[in-house]
C-alpha angles and dihedrals in degrees: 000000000000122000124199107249088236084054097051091037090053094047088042089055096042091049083058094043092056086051096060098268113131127246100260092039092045082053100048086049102043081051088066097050097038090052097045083057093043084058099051096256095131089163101064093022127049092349093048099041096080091052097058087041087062089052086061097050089053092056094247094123123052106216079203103056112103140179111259127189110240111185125002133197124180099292106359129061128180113221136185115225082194096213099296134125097331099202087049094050091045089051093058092043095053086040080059102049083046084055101044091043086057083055107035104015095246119049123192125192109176110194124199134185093026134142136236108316086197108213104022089200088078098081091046094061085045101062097037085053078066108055091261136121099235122202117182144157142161129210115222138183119319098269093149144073117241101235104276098026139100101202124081108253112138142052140258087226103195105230113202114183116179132200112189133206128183104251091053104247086128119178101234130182127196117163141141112255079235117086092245134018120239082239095058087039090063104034077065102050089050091054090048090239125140117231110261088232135020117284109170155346133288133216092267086062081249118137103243136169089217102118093203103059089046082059096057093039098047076205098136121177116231122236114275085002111248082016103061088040096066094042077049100058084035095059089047091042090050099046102052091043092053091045094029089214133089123001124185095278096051091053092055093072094053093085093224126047096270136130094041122189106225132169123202119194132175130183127202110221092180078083087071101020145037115245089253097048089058095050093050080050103053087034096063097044090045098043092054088050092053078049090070115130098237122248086219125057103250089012130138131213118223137206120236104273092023104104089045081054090055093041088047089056102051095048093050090043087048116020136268107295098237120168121235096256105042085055089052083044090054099041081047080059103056118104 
């Protein structure tokens, strides 16, 4: 079945309003998972949202609980999402950068003790919505190897870097410091496909593109190897000195993934350029990269956040993909 986005924004607003979240706050979290879904992101959109609703019916999550700013100086500010929604305190956050990047050129909001803020591209696209370059990431628990290691120490940091135009056509790009997600690991395996490059390791210690071994092994490849390693363990480094709370490590020892480290920072380049300069700018570049001679007879080469624009018109034209019974979880949710 297919659902309008103002439908399934309205019934995502109204299934947090029934759990204590305000209206404005119920609103600014149900976009993000509405837009996630518009975009084809079902895993961290319509599919993902009963399972965090039943975080807040256990009482894991706090409705109240909102991001505060806890200490503030010219353009960057260090704020405590004090383990609440996590999507709805790294909006704000990112709202903020864009508003202190409006005032300053750069903005920095650097949010600690949050929880999962779900697809970390969405606060790309938002401040980017906004006229902003918008940089972001988020450590996590330690699911990687350190190059070189066996044993899981480091983090799969998600790194989001946005680049806006004004007609909204933004290159995003959202993607895990590993070579491949755990989500993408195991959307091959239950496809019975086997990954187009290596992503980890077997239970022999060989590199392998079988998903399933890497699943048992927990045994993921960074990105660029070595490379993504270190960008791995900077991120990680950047982000708990500039909120000064849990770094991978720490969160290790949680039990769940809670109490992320994340940093959102946007930058205004109408302070340098006029909006149509920087689309002339960002055109060019794009459009000789859409020049490209394909590798594959009859292929096309896409721009970072392309393929996420195609898969938004044809959702809004018609309507959000949503499985049967995800629709029948989310009525069963209604109060």
């Amino acid at each position: 079945m297919r659902v309008q986005y103002e439908d399934l924004l309205m019934k995502f607003q109204g299934i947090l309003m029934s759990r204590g979240f305000s209206e404005t706050h119920a609103l600014d979290a149900a976009t993000v998972f509405a837009k996630n879904s518009l975009d084809g992101v079902y895993s961290h959109g319509v599919n993902r949202f009963p399972r965090v609703v039943s975080y807040l019916d256990k009482g894991e999550i706090d409705p109240s609980a909102i991001a505060t700013c806890e200490s503030a100086m010219g353009a960057i500010e260090r704020w405590n999402g004090h383990r609440g929604f996590g999507p709805l305190n790294a909006k704000l956050a990112m709202d903020r950068a864009c508003e202190l990047a409006k005032l300053n050129g750069v903005g920095v909001v650097a949010l600690g003790n949050n929880n999962h803020w779900m697809r970390g591209g969405s606060y790309g696209w938002q401040a980017a919505d906004q006229g902003c370059i918008g940089i972001c990431w988020s450590n996590t628990m330690p699911n990687m190897p350190a190059w070189g290691g066996k044993d899981r120490k480091i983090g799969n940091n998600p790194l989001i870097m946005a680049i806006p135009r004004s007609s909204g056509k933004h290159a995003v790009i959202d993607c895990a410091v590993s070579q491949f997600s755990y989500g993408k690991i195991e959307e091959a395996r239950l496809k019975g496909q086997q990954l187009p490059v290596p992503g980890g390791y077997d239970t022999n210690g060989n590199i392998t593109t079988d998903p399933a071994e890497i699943e048992k092994t927990w045994r993921v490849l960074p990105m660029g190897y070595w490379k993504g390693s270190g960008i791995s363990i900077a991120l990680d480094l950047i982000a708990t000195v500039l909120t000064s709370e849990n770094s991978v490590k720490k969160i290790g020892t949680f039990g769940d993934e809670v109490g992320l480290s994340q940093v959102m920072i946007a930058m205004d380049p109408s302070k340098f350029n006029t909006t149509e300069e920087t689309d002339r700018i960002v055109d060019e570049i794009l459009a000789d990269i859409k020049a490209s001679e394909p590798a594959a007879e009859g292929g096309e080469v896409f721009y970072p956040g392309e393929l996420e624009l195609k898969t938004r018109d044809d959702n809004t034209k018609n309507g959000i993909p949503v499985i049967e019974e995800v629709w029948e979880t989310l009525n069963s949710l209604e109060r």
